[in-house]
N, C-alpha and C positions, 0 to 999 in steps of 0.2 A: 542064443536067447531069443523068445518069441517077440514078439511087436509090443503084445500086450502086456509082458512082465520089463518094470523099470526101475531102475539102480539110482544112487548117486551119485553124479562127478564126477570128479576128482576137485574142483572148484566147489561144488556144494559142499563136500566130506572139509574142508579147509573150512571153509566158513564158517561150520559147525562146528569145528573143533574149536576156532577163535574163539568162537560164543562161549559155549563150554569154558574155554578159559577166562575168560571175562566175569562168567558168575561165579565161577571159584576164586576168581581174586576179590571179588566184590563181597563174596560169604567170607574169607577172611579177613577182609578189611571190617568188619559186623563184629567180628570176635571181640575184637575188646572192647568195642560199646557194648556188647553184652554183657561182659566179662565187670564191667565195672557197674552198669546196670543190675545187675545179679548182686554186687556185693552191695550198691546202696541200699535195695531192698534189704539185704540180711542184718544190715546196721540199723535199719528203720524197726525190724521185729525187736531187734535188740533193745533200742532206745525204747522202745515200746515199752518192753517187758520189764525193763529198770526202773522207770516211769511209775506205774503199775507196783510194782515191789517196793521200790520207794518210800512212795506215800500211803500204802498200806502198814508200812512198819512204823514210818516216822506216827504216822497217825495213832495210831495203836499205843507208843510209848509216851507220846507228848498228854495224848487224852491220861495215861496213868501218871506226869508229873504230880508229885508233892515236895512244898516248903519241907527245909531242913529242919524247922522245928520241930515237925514230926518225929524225928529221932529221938528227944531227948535234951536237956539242956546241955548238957555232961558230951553226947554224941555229935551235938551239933555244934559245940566248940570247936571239936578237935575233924569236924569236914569243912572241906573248900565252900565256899558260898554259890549260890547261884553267880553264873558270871554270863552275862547274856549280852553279845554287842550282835552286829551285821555278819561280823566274821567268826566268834565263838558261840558256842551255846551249849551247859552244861545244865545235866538236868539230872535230877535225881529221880528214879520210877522204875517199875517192874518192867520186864523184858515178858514178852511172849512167850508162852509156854512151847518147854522142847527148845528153847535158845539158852538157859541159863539153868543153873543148879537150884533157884529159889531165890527169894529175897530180895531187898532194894540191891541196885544197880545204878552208879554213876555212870551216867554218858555225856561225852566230852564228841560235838558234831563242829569238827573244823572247815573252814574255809580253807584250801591250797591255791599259790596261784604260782604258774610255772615259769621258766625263763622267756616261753613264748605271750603269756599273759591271761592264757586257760587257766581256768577253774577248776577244781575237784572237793567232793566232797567228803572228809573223810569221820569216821569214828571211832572210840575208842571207848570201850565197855569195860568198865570195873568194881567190879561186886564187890559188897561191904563184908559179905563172909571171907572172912581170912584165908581159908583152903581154897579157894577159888581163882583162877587166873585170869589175867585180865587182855581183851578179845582185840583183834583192830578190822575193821573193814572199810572199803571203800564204797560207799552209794553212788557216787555222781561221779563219773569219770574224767568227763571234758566237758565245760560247758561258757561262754564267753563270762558271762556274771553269774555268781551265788550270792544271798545276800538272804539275814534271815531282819525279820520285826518284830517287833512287840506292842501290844494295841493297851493303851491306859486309859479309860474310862473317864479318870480326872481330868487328865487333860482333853479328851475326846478326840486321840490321835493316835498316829502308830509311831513308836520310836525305836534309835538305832540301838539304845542299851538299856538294857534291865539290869539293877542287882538289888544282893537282900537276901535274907533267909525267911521271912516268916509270908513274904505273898506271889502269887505267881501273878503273871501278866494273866488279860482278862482271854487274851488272844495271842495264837505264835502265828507269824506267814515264813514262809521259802517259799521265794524268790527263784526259778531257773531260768535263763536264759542264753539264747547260742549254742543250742544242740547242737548233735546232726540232724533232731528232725523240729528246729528251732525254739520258740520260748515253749517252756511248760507251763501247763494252767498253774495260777497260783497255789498252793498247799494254805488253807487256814484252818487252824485245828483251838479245841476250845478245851484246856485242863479241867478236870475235875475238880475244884475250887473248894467242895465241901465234901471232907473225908477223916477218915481216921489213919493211924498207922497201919491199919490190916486192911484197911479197904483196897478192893480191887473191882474196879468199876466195870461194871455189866453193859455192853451198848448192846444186848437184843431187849433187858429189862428198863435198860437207862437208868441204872442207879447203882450205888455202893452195895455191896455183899461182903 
């Protein structure tokens, strides 16, 4: 070998290779903080996304609530009442088009709370047309507290129970709290108050059609 051309070691070649080893333990020691890093992020899109579809739907069906009087004397004997606490909330109204066959639509939005003490949100859709069967899904999947309100004018407050057939509360809230990507903003959604039985309320027009 010339003077001018130089090699490694055999101490330098050692050295090097310790090193090398040391950053590949230290890249796999990385792996599962990323590894769990990776999945918080995917939970977070998730929770997002639920978030997001949520309160577009709730919003959507509570804006279409109408009193059971609307049916009929006859019709609204023979349905369940408004029954409206922190943990039930049954509402009678249209469902979104492309989710249902037509027509009023009971939904029944429960509170669940598990053996560990989490929340979930669940519902239960039941169309007044007889041929039609009736849906379940879950909105809220884990959450520390769900809890809905109802806002009374009279009183100039929000309360844990509504019932009654002929008025709706002036205001609904849901309550989320204890995600995984912690409290959600509040939901406050405002019924249509003055309608007919065929009314279906317009929010680009803001009015019954």
């Amino acid at each position: 070998m010339r003077a001018t051309e130089q090699g490694l070691t055999l101490v330098e070649a050692l050295v090097a290779l310790a090193l090398l080893g040391l950053l590949a333990a230290g890249a796999a020691g990385l792996l599962p903080i990323m590894s769990r890093l990776s999945a918080a992020a995917a939970a977070a899109q998730v929770e997002t996304l639920m978030l997001a579809r949520s309160h577009d739907f709730l919003r959507a069906v509570i804006s279409q609530a109408r009193p059971m009087s609307l049916l009929g004397s006859e019709a609204a004997a023979t349905t369940a009442p408004f029954f409206m606490t922190a943990d039930h909330l049954r509402l009678l109204t249209h469902l979104p088009a492309g989710l249902a066959p037509g027509g009023l639509t009971m939904l029944d939005f429960q509170v669940e709370t598990d053996g560990e003490g989490r929340a979930k949100l669940t519902m239960t859709a039941t169309p007044l047309r007889r041929d039609s069967a009736t849906a379940q899904a879950t909105l809220i999947g884990s959450a520390r507290h769900i809890r809905w309100d109802y806002y009374d004018p009279a009183s100039a407050g929000w309360l844990a129970e509504w019932t009654g057939r002929d008025r709706l509360p002036t205001l609904l809230r849901l309550r989320v709290e204890g995600t995984a990507m912690g409290d959600w903003p509040d939901l406050v959604v405002r019924p249509v108050l003055e309608q007919t039985p065929l009314c279906v309320y317009d929010t680009i027009a803001n009015r019954c059609r």
